[in-house]
C-alpha positions as CSV (number, residue, x, y, z in Angstrom):
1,X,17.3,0.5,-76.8
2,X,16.9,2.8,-73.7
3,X,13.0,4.5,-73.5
4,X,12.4,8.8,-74.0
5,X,13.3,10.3,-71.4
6,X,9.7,11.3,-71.8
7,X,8.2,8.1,-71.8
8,X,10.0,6.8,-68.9
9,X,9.2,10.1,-67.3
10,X,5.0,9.4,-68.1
11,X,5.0,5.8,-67.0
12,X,6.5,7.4,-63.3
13,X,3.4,9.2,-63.4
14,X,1.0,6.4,-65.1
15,X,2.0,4.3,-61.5
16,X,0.4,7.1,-59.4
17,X,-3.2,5.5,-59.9
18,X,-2.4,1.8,-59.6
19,X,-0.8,2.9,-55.9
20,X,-3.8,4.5,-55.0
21,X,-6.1,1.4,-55.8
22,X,-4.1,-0.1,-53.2
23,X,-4.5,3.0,-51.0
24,X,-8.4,3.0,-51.0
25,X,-8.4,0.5,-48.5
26,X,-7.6,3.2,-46.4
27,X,-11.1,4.8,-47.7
28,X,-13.6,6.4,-44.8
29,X,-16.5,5.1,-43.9
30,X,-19.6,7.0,-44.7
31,X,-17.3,9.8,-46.5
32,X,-18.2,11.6,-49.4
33,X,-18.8,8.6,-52.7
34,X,-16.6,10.4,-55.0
35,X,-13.6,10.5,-52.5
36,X,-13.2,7.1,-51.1
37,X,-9.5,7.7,-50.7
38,X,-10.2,11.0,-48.2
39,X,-7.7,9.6,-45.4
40,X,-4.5,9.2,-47.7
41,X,-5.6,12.5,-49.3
42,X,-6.3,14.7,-46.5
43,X,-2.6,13.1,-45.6
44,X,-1.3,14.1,-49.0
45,X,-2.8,17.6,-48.7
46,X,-1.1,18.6,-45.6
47,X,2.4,17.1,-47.1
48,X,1.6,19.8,-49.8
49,X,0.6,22.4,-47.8
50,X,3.5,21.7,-45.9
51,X,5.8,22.0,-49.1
52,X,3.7,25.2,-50.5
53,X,4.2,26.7,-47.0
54,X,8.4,25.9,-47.2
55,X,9.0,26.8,-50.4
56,X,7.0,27.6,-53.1
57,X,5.0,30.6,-51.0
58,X,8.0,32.1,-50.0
59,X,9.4,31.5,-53.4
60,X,6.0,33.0,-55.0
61,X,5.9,36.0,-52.7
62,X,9.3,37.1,-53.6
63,X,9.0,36.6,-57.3
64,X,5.8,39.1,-56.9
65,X,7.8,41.5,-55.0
66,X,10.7,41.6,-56.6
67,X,9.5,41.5,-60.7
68,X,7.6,44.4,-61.6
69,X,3.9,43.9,-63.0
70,X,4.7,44.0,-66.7
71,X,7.2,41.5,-66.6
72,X,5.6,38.7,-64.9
73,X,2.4,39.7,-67.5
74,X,4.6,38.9,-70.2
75,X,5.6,35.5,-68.3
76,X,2.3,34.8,-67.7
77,X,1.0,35.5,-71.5
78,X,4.2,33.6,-72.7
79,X,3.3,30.1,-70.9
80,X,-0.1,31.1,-72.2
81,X,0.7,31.1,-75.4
82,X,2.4,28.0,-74.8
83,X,-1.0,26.2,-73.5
84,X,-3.3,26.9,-76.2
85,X,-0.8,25.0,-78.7
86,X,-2.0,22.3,-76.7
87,X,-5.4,23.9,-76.7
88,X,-5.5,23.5,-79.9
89,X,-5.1,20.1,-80.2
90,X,-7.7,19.2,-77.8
91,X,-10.1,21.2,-79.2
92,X,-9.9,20.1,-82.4
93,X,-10.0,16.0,-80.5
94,X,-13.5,17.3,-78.9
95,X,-14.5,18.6,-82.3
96,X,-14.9,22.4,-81.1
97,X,-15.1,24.4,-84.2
98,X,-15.0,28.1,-82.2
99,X,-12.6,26.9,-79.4
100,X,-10.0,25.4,-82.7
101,X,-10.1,28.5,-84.7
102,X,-9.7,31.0,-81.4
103,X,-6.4,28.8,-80.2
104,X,-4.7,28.3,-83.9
105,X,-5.4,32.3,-85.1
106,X,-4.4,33.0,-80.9
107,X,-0.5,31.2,-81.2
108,X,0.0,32.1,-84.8
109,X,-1.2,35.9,-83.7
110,X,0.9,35.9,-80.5
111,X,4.0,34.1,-81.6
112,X,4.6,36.6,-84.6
113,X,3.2,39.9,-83.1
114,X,3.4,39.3,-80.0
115,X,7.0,38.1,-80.0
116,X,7.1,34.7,-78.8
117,X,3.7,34.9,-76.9
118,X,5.1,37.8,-74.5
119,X,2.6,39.9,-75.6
120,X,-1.2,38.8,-76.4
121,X,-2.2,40.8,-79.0
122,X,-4.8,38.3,-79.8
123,X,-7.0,38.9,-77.1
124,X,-7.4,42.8,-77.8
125,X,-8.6,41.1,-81.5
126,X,-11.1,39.5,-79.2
127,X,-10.1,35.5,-79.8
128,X,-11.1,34.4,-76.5
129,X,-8.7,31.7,-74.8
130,X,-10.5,28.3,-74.9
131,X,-8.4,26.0,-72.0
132,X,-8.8,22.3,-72.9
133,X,-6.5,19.4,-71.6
134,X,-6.3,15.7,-72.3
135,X,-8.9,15.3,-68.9
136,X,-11.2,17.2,-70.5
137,X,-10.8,15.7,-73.9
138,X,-11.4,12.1,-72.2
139,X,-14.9,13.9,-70.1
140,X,-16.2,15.1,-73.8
141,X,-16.2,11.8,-74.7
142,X,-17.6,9.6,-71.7
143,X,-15.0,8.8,-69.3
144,X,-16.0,9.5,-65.9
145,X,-14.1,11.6,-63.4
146,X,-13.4,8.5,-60.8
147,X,-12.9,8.8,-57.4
148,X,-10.7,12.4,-56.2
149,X,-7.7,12.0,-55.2
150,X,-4.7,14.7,-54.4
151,X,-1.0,13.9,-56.3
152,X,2.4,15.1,-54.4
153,X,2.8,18.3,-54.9
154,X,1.1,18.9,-58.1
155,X,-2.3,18.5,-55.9
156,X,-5.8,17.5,-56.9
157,X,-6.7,15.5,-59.2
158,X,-9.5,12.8,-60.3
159,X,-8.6,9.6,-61.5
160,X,-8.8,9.9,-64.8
161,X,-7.3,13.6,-65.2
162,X,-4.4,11.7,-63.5
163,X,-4.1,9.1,-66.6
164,X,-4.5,11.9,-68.8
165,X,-1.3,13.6,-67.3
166,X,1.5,11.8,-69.6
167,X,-0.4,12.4,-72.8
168,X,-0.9,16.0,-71.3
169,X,3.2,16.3,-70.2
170,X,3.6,15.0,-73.7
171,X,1.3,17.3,-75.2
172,X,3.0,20.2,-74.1
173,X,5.8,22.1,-75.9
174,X,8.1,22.4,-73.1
175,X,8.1,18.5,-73.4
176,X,9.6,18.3,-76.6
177,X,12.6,20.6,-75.4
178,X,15.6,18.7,-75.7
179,X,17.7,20.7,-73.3
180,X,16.4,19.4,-70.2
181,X,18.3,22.3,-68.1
182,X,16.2,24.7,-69.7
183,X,13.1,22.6,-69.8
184,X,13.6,22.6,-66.2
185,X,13.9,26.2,-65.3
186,X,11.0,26.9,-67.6
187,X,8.7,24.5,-66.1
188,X,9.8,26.3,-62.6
189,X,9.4,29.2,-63.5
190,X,6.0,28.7,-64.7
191,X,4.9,26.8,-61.8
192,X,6.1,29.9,-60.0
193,X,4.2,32.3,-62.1
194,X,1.0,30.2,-61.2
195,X,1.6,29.8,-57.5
196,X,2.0,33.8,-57.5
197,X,-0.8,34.5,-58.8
198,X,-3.0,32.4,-56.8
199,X,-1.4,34.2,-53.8
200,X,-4.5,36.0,-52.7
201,X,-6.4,33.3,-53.3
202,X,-4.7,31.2,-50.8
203,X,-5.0,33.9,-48.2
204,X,-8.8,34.3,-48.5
205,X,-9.4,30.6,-48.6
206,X,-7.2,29.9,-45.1
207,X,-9.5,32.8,-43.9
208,X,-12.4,32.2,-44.8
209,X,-13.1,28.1,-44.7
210,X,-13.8,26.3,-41.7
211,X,-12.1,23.3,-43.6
212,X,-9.9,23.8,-46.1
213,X,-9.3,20.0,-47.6
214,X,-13.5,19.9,-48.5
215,X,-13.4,23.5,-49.9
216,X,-10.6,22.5,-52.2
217,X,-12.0,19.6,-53.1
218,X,-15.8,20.6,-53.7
219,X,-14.3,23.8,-56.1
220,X,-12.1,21.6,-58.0
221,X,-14.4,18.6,-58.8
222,X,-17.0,22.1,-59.7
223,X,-14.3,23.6,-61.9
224,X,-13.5,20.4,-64.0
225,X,-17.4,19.3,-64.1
226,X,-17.8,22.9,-65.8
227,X,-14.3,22.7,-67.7
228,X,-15.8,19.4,-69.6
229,X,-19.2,20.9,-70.0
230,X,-18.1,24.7,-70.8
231,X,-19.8,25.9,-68.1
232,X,-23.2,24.1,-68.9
233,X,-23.4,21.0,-67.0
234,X,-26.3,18.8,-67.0
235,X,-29.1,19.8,-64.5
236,X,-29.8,16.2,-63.8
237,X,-26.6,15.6,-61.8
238,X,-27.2,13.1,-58.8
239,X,-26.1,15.0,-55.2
240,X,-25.2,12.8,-52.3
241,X,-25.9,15.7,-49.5
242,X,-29.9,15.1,-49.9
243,X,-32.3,12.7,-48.7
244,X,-33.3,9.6,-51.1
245,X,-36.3,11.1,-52.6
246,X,-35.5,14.3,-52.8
247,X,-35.4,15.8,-56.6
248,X,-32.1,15.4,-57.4
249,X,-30.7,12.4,-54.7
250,X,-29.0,10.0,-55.8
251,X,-31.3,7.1,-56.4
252,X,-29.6,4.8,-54.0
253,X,-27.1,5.2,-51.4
254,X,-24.3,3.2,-52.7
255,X,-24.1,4.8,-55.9
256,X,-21.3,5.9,-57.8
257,X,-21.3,9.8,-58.0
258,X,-18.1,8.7,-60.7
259,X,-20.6,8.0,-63.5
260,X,-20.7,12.6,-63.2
261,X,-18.7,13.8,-65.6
């Protein structure tokens, strides 16, 4: 009996970490602990810069220009609405009372009111939008990041958000569409929403850092430390940049910096 499409579909992507054991042979000396795989993905970041660049900017830009504001808010709040059904889920696996309540009162609220999510009524009743993913679900509960690494085209990453991605694909509503035509252009069209959005973004940062692959790097490895922690990391987090003996070096050179969530 032939596989779901979507389980064939998440083992594709459950291959992406085994091929980059192999790649961290290609690992730089004396680089940053926490990215022993910088050559293949400073590599992999200019293949997707060079795809961003080709078509998806262009792409982005034009959407932007072309769809007044209120109609790409309402795309915007209805692929939000579709992420805190998988909110919810997560939030309920990390046992978060608030964030549970906020995402199940913010889909039922915004798919009845707020016809199918393209309004968000739910947020003038002041239910805050808690984001959680499978990644995150995994950092609540003790599994360190693992080494950085950047995926073709759907960029960087950490080793274990990476084996979180087919429970998280899965997870997702748009994966349970059976019409994959439509799945398709949805999933598009929401990557295209995204990429808009983060136009500006994209301009200040090719402005303003002297190198973009570590600026990326550093803010994402930030964002997801504060995603697990809601903001409130631990203040005892080992940093690699100081001298040994210094409060807060890591105690010896060679250590891990995966064991920071």
């Amino acid at each position: 009996m032939q596989a779901p499409a979507w389980f064939r579909l998440s083992g594709r992507w459950a291959v992406i970490p085994m091929m980059l054991i192999v790649a961290g042979c290609a690992s730089t000396p004396g680089g940053d602990p926490r990215d022993p795989w910088e050559s293949y993905n400073r590599s992999m970041s200019k293949f997707n810069d060079a795809v961003d660049d080709a078509v998806m900017k262009p792409v982005a830009t034009a959407y932007k220009t072309v769809l007044p504001t209120p109609v790409r808010t309402g795309v915007g709040n209805f692929f939000g609405n579709l992420s805190d059904v998988w909110s919810f889920v997560n939030n309920v696996l990390q046992g978060k009372a608030e964030g549970s309540l906020h995402s199940f009162w913010r889909v039922v609220i915004n798919t009845s009111i707020g016809i199918g999510g393209i309004f968000d009524p739910a947020t003038e009743m002041r239910l805050e939008r808690h984001r959680e993913d499978f990644g995150q679900t995994l950092g609540r509960w003790g599994a360190p990041p693992g080494p950085y690494l950047v995926l073709p085209i759907l960029g960087p990453s950490t080793f274990r958000d990476s084996v979180a991605l087919p429970v998280d694909f899965y997870g997702q509503p748009l994966g349970h569409t059976d019409n994959i035509r439509l799945r398709n252009s949805l999933t598009a069209l929401g990557a295209v929403d995204v990429r808009a959005r983060l136009l500006d973004v994209g301009n200040i940062l090719d402005a303003a850092a002297l190198d973009p692959y570590t600026f990326k790097r550093e803010a994402f490895l930030q964002k997801r430390r504060n995603d697990v922690y809601d903001g409130n990391p631990p203040g005892d987090e080992e940093r690699y940049d100081l001298e040994e003996g210094e409060p807060g070096a890591a105690k010896a050179p060679a250590a891990s910096a995966s064991q920071a969530q």
